[in-house]
C-alpha positions as a Markdown table, in Angstrom:
| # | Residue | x | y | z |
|---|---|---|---|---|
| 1 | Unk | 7.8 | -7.0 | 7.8 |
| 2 | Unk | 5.5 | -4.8 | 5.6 |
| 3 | Unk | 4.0 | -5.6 | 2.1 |
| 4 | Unk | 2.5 | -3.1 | -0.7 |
| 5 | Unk | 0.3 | -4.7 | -3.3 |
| 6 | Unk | -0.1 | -2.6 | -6.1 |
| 7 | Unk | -3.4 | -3.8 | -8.2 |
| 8 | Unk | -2.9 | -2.6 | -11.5 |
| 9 | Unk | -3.1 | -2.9 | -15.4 |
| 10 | Unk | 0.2 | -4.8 | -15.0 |
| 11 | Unk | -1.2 | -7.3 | -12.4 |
| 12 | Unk | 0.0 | -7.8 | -8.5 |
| 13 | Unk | 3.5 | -6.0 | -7.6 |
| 14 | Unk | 4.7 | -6.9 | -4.4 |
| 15 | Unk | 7.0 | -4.2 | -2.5 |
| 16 | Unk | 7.9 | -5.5 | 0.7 |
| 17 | Unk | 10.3 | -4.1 | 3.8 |
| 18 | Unk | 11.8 | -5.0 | 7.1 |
| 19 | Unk | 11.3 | -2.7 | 9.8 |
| 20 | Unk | 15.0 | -2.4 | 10.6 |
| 21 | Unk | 16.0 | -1.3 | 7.1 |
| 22 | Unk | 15.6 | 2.2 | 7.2 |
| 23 | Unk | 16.5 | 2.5 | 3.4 |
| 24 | Unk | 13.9 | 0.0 | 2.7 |
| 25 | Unk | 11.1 | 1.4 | 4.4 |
| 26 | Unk | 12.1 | 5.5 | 3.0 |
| 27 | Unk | 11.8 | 3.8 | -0.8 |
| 28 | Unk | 8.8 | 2.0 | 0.3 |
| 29 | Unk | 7.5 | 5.4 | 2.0 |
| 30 | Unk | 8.2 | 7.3 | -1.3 |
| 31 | Unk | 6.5 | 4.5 | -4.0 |
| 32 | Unk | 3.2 | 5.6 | -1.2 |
| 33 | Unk | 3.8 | 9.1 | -1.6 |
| 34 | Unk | 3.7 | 9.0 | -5.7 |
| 35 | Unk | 1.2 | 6.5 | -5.7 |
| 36 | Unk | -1.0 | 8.7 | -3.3 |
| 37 | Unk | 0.0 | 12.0 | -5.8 |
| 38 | Unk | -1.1 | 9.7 | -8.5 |
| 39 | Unk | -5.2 | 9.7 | -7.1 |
| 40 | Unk | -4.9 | 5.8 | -6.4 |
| 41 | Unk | -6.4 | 4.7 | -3.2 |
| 42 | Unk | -4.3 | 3.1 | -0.5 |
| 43 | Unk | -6.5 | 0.4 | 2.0 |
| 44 | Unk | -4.7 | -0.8 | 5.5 |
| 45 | Unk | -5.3 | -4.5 | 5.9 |
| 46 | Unk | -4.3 | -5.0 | 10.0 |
| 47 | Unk | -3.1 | -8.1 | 10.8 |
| 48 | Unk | -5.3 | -10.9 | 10.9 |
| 49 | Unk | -7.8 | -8.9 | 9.0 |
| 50 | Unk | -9.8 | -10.2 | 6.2 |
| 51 | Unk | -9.5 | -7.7 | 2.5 |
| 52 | Unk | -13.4 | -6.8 | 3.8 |
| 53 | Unk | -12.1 | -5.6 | 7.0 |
| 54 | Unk | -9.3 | -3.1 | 5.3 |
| 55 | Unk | -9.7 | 0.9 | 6.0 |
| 56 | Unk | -8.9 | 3.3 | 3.5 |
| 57 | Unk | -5.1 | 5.4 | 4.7 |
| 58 | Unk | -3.8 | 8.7 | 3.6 |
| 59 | Unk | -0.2 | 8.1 | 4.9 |
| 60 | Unk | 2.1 | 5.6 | 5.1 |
| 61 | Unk | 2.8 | 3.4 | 8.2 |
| 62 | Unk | 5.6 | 1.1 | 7.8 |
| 63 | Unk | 4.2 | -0.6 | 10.9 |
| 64 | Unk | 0.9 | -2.2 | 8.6 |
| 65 | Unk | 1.3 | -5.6 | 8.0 |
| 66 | Unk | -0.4 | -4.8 | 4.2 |
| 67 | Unk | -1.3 | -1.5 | 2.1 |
| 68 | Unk | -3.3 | -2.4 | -1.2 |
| 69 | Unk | -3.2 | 0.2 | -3.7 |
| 70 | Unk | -5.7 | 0.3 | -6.4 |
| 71 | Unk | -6.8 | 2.8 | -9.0 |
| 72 | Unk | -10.0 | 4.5 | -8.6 |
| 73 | Unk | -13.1 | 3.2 | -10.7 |
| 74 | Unk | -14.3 | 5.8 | -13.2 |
| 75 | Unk | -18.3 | 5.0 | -14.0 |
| 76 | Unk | -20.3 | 6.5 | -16.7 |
């Protein structure tokens, strides 16, 4: 099974999918697509991982355990 968080203004939204359910994983493909489209910033946590050990991704592998999406930091 595969998770997305999305860290946003509206909290922690969970999408989640089952390998086997190709339907799940092409909607959960095309919320990582318009999110990436969007500028936000998609980290890979691998299984067993801690948040510190995530990498930044630029495409979507239904096969990581957890994506984190957050929004990029604007400083000024």
């Amino acid at each position: 099974m595969g998770m997305m968080r999305v860290l946003d203004h509206r909290g922690d939204s969970v999408i989640e999918w089952e390998l086997d359910d190709a339907g799940a994983v092409q909607q959960a493909e095309a919320i990582f697509n318009d999110k990436l489209r969007a500028r936000q910033l998609a980290f890979a946590r691998p299984e067993g991982a801690t948040a510190d050990e995530a990498e930044r991704i630029f495409s979507f592998d239904p096969n990581v355990e957890e994506i984190i999406w957050v929004r990029p930091i604007q400083g000024g």
